[in-house]
C-alpha positions in Angstrom: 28.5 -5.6 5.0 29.0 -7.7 8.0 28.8 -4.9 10.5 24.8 -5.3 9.5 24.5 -8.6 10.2 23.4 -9.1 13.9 25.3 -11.8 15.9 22.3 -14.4 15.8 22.4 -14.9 12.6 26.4 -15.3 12.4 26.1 -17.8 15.4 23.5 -20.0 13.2 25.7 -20.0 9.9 29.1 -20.6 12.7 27.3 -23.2 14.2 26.0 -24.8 11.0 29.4 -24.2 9.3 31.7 -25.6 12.7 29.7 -28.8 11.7 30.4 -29.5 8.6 28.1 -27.6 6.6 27.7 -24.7 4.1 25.5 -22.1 5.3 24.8 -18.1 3.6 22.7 -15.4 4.1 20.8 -15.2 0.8 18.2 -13.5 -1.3 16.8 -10.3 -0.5 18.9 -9.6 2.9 21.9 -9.7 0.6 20.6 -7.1 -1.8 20.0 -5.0 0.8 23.2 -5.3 2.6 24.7 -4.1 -0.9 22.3 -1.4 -1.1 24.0 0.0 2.1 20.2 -1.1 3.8 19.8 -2.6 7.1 17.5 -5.4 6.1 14.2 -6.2 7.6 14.5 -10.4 7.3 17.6 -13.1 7.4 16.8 -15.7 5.1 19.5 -18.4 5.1 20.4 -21.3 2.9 22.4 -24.4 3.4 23.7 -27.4 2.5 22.5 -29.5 5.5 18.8 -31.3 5.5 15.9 -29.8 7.1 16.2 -32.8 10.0 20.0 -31.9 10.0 19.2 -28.0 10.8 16.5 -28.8 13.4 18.9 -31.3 15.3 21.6 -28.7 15.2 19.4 -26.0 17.1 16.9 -28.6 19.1 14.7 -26.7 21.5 15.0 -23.1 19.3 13.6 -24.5 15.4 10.6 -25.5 14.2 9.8 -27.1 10.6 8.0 -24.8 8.8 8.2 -26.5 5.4 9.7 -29.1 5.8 8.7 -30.6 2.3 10.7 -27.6 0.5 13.3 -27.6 3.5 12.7 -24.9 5.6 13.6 -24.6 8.8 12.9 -21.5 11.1 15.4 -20.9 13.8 14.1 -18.4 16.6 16.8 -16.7 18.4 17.3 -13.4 20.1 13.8 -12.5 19.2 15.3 -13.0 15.2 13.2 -15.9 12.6 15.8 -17.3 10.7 14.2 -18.7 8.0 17.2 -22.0 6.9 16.6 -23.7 3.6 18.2 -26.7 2.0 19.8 -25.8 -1.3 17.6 -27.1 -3.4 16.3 -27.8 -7.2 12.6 -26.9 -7.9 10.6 -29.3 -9.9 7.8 -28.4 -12.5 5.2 -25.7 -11.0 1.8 -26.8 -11.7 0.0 -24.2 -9.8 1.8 -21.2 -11.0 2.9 -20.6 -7.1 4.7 -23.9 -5.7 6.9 -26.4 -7.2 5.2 -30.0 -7.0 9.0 -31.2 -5.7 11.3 -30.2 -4.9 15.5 -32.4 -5.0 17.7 -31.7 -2.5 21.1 -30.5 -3.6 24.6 -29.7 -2.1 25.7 -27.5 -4.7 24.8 -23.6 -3.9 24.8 -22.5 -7.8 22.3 -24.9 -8.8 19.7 -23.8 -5.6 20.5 -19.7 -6.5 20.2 -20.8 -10.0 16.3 -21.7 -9.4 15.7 -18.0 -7.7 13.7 -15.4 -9.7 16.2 -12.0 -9.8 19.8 -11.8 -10.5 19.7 -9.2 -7.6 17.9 -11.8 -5.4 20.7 -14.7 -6.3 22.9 -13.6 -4.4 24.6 -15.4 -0.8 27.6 -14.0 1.3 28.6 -16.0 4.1 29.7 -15.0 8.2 32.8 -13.7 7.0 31.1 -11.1 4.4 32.5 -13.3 1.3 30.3 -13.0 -2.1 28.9 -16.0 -4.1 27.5 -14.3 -7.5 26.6 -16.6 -9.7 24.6 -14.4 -12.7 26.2 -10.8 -11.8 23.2 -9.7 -9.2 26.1 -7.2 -7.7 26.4 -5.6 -11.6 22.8 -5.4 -12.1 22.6 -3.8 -8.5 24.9 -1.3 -9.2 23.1 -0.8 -13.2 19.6 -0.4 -11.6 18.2 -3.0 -13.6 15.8 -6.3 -12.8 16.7 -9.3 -14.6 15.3 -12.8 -14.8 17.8 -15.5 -13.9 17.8 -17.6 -16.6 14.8 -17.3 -19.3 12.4 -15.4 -18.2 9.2 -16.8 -19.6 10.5 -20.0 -17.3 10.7 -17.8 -14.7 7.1 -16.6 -14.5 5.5 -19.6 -15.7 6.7 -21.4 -12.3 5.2 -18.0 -10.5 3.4 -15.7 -12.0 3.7 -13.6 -9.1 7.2 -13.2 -9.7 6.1 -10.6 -12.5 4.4 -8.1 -9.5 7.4 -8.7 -7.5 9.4 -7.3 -10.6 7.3 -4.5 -11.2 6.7 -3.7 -7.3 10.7 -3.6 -7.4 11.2 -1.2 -10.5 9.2 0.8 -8.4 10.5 0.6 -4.8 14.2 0.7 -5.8 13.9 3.1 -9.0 15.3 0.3 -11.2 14.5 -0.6 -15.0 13.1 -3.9 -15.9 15.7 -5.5 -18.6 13.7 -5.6 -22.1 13.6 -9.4 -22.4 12.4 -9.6 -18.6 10.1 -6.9 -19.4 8.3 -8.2 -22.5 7.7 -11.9 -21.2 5.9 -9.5 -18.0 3.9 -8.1 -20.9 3.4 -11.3 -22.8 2.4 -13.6 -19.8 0.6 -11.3 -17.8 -2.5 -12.9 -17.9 -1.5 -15.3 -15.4 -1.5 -13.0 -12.3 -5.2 -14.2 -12.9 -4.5 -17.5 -11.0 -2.7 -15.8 -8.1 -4.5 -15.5 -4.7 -5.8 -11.8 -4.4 -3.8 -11.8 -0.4 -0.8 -12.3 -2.5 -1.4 -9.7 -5.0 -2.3 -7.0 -2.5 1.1 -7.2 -0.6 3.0 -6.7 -3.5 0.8 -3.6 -4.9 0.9 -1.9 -1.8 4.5 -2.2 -1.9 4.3 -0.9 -5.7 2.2 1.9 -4.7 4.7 2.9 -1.9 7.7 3.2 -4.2 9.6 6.1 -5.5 9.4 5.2 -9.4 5.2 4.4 -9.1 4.5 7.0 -11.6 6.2 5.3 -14.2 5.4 1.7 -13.4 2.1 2.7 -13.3 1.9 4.4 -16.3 4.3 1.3 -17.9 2.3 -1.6 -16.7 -1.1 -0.7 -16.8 -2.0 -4.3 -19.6 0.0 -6.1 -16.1 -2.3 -4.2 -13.8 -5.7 -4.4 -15.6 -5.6 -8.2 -15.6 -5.9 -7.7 -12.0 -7.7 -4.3 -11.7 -9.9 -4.4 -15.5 -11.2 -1.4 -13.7 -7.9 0.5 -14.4 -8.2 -0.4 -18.3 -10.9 2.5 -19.1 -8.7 5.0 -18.0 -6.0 4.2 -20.3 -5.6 7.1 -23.0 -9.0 8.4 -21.5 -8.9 12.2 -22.7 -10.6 14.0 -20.2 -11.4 17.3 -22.7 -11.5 18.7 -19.9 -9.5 22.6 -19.3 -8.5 21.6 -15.7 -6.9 18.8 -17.0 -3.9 18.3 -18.6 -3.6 14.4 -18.7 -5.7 11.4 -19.5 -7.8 10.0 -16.5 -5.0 7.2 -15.9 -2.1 9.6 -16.3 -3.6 12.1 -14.0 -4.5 8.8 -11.4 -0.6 7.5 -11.8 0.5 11.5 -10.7 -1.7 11.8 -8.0 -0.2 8.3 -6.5 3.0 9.7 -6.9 1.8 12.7 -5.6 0.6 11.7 -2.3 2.3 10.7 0.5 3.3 6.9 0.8 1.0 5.8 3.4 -1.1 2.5 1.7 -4.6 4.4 3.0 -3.8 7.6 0.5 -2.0 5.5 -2.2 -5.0 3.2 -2.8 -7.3 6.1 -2.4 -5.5 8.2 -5.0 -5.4 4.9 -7.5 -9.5 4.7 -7.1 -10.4 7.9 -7.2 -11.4 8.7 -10.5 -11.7 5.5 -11.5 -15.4 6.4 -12.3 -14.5 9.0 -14.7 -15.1 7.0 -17.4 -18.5 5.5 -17.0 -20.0 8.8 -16.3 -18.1 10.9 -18.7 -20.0 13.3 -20.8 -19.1 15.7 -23.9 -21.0 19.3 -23.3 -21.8 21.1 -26.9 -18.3 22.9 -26.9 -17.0 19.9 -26.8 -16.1 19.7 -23.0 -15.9 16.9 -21.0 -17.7 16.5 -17.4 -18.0 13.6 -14.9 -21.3 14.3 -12.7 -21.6 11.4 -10.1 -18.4 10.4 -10.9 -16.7 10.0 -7.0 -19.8 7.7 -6.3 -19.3 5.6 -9.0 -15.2 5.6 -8.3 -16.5 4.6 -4.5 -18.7 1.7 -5.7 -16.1 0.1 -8.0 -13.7 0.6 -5.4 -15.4 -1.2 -2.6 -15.6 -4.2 -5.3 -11.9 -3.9 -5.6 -11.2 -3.5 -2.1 -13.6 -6.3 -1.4 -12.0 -8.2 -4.1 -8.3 -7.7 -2.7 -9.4 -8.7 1.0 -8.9 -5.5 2.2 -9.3 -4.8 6.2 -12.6 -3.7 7.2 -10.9 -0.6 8.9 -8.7 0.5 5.9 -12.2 0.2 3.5 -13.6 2.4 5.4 -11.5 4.9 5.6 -10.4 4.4 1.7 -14.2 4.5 0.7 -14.8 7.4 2.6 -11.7 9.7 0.7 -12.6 8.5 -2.6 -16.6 9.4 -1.8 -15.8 13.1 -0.5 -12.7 13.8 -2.6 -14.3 15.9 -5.0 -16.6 17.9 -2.3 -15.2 21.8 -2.0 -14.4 22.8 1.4 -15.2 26.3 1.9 -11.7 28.1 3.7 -13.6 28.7 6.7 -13.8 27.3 10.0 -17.2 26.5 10.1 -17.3 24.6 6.9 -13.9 22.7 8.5 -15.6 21.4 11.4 -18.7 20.5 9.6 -16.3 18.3 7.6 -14.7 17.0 10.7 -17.4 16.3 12.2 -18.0 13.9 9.2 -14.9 12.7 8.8 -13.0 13.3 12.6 -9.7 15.0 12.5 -7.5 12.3 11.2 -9.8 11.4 8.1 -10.1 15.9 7.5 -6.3 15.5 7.7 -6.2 12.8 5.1 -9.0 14.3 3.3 -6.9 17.7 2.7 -3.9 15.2 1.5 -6.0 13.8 -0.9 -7.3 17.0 -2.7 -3.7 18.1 -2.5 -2.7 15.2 -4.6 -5.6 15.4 -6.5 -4.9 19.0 -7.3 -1.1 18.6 -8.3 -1.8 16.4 -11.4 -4.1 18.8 -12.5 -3.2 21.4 -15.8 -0.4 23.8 -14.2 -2.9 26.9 -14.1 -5.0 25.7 -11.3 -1.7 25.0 -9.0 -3.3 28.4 -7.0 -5.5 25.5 -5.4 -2.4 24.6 -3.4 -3.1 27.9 -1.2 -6.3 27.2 -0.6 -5.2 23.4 1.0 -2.5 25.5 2.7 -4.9 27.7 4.6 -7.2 24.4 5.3 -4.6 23.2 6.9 -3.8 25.8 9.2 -7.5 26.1 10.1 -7.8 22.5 11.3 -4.6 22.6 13.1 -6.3 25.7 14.8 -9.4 23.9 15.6 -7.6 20.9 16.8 -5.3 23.3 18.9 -8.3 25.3 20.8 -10.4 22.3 21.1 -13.0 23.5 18.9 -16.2 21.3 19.2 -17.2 19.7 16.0 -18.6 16.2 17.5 -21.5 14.9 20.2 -18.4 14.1 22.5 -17.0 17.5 22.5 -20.2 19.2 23.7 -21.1 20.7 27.0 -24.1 18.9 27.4 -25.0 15.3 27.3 -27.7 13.0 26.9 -28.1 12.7 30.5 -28.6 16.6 30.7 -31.6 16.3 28.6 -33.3 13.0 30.0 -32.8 15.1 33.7 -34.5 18.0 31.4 -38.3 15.8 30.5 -36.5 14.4 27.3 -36.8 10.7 26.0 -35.9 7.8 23.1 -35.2 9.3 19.5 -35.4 13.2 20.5 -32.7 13.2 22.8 -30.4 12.5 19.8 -32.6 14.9 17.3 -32.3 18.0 20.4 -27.7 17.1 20.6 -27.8 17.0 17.2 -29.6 20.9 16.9 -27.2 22.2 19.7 -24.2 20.9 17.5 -24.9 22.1 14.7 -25.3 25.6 16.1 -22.3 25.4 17.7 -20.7 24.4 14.8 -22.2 27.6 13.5 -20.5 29.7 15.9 -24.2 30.8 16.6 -24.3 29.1 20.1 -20.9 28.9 22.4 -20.2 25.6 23.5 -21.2 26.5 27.3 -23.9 24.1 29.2 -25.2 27.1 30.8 -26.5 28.6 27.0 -27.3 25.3 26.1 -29.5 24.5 28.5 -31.1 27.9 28.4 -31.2 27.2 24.2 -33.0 23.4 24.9 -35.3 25.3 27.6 -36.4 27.8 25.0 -36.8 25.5 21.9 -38.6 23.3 24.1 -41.3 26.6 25.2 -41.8 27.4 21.6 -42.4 23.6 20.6 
């Protein structure tokens, strides 16, 4: 394990541990170094007071809570973040303790942590301090409460997303007891900022096990997405369809590739289905308008889970056109792109693929159709194909040199696209300007 750790972070536990103190790497960084994972953050804690810590690295560490004890040493272009073992007081806010005691005992400050697999500290010379068998649960694949773990999610109910968001990254099983107080105290993710709730479900969505959280915690989701709840045990009576709306929504997460954009777009999607569903006389279900109806209750979430404006967008835009057929022909492609630009086309055909795999097993042909899509819109991209204003010969400064003015300058770019997108017009400005000169004759 110590081969991971870089040297800054060994020089701040030697330097906090040549004076006198106790000083470990803890929580997540040590679950990772288990893992056999290089980790992504150093958190440290220690048995020296914040005012101690920022003496001992003066001119390098700022106090960036001090109230709770943190410390965060910058060194080497590393942010160590150095706590005081501490005791937590009583959470009134579901989110931060009201006080916190300082301690000098390391059990009692892992003891307060919310995972066995996250109460965990080894010190500079790679030794272990495992207080509630984090290593065994590690090695079991299972998350576990420290302590009760009602207590544990009534000081932070966000704790219960972190649990569910790690079943799903690291494949692991939630232990029964942690499990049902997630199920029994779920309502109070409803008191947790929506900023906080989005980082952990895009995390969840990301993981390799989000089929089965999904499909597990949907009660633990809906109090924070009641959109989701609909879909539950929807039957879509539908032949295409072999699962219930939220079955077939949990697949095509699962299905797509783990890029937040795709994974949010696949869990809106069909979210509509249910408000628009409708039973034909054989008994058959259909869902007419349903992609604008997913795309107006997904801009509410979105909207709801501050979203970037940027990643909105381009989410609204998926869910909107994910239904649309795409004829297999180049024309159609660039008419799409032309909509969409090449990356959203790309992410587009992604989409339908994932959409398409958690469909009944008989209409897996589809997958040939995306395949060829594929290929045509690598081709189009490859040739330079013109499927956008930018890309054609002619400008509007062609046209204002040619009589033209205000709103029919656009209208007369706009016609020559769309020929050329029809592959009835090449995209030369000599033909162009010979197909402007001869509309404008005849008009």
């Amino acid at each position: 394990m110590r081969k991971w750790i870089p040297k800054p972070a060994l020089h701040v536990l030697e330097t906090l541990e040549k004076s006198g103190y106790e000083a470990y790497l803890v929580g997540g960084c040590v679950r990772d170094l288990l893992l056999g994972k290089e980790p992504a953050d150093w958190d440290m804690t220690t048995s020296a007071r914040p005012e101690q810590t920022l003496a001992l690295f003066k001119g390098y560490a700022v106090g960036t809570g001090m109230q709770h004890g943190t410390v965060t040493v910058v060194l080497d272009g590393y942010h160590f973040e150095v706590t005081t073992y501490r005791v937590d007081g009583e959470y009134a806010d579901h989110r931060h303790p009201d006080m916190v005691t300082f301690t000098k005992n390391l059990r009692e400050d892992l003891k307060r942590r919310d995972f066995t697999i996250n109460a965990m500290a080894i010190d500079r010379k790679g030794v272990l301090k495992d207080y509630f068998d984090g290593k065994e649960d590690l090695k079991r694949g299972v998350i576990r409460c420290v302590g009760e773990p009602s207590q544990r999610f009534a000081e932070d109910a966000l704790r219960m997303m972190r649990a569910i968001r790690f079943s799903s990254v690291l494949g692991f099983s939630i232990e029964d007891a942690t499990s049902d107080a997630i199920h029994a105290q779920a309502s109070a993710l409803a008191d947790v900022a929506m900023e906080r709730i989005r980082v952990e479900l895009l995390k969840l969505l990301s993981g390799k096990n989000v089929v089965r959280v999904l499909l597990d915690y949907s009660d633990v989701l809906g109090v924070v997405l009641p959109e989701i709840l609909p879909a539950v045990k929807c039957d879509q009576k539908n032949f295409h369809h072999c699962y219930d709306v939220w079955e077939h929504t949990a697949r095509t997460v699962g299905y797509s590739k783990p890029e937040d954009v795709l994974r949010v777009t696949m869990l809106l999607h069909d979210l509509g289905k249910p408000a628009c569903m409708t039973i034909d006389a054989d008994g058959v279900g259909h869902f007419r308008g349903h992609a604008n109806q997913s795309r107006k209750m997904g801009h509410d979430i979105l909207r709801r889970l501050r979203f970037d404006n940027e990643s909105t967008m381009r989410i609204l835009k998926l869910v909107e056109w994910h239904d649309v057929p795409i004829e297999p022909s180049e024309r159609a492609l660039r008419r799409m792109m032309n909509k969409l630009g090449v990356q959203g086309t790309r992410d587009l055909l992604e989409v339908k693929r994932a959409d398409n795999l958690a469909q009944a097993p008989e209409f897996l042909e589809r997958q040939k159709q995306i395949d060829k899509l594929e290929q045509l819109l690598e081709a189009i991209v490859e040739k330079d194909a013109c499927f956008s204003l930018k890309q054609l010969a002619v400008n509007g400064n062609d046209l204002i040199a040619m009589g033209y003015r205000g709103k029919e300058i656009g209208q007369m770019l706009q016609f020559l696209l769309e020929m050329v997108m029809d592959e009835t017009l090449p995209n030369d400005k000599e033909l162009l300007i010979a197909k402007v000169k001869e509309h404008r004759e005849k008009h």
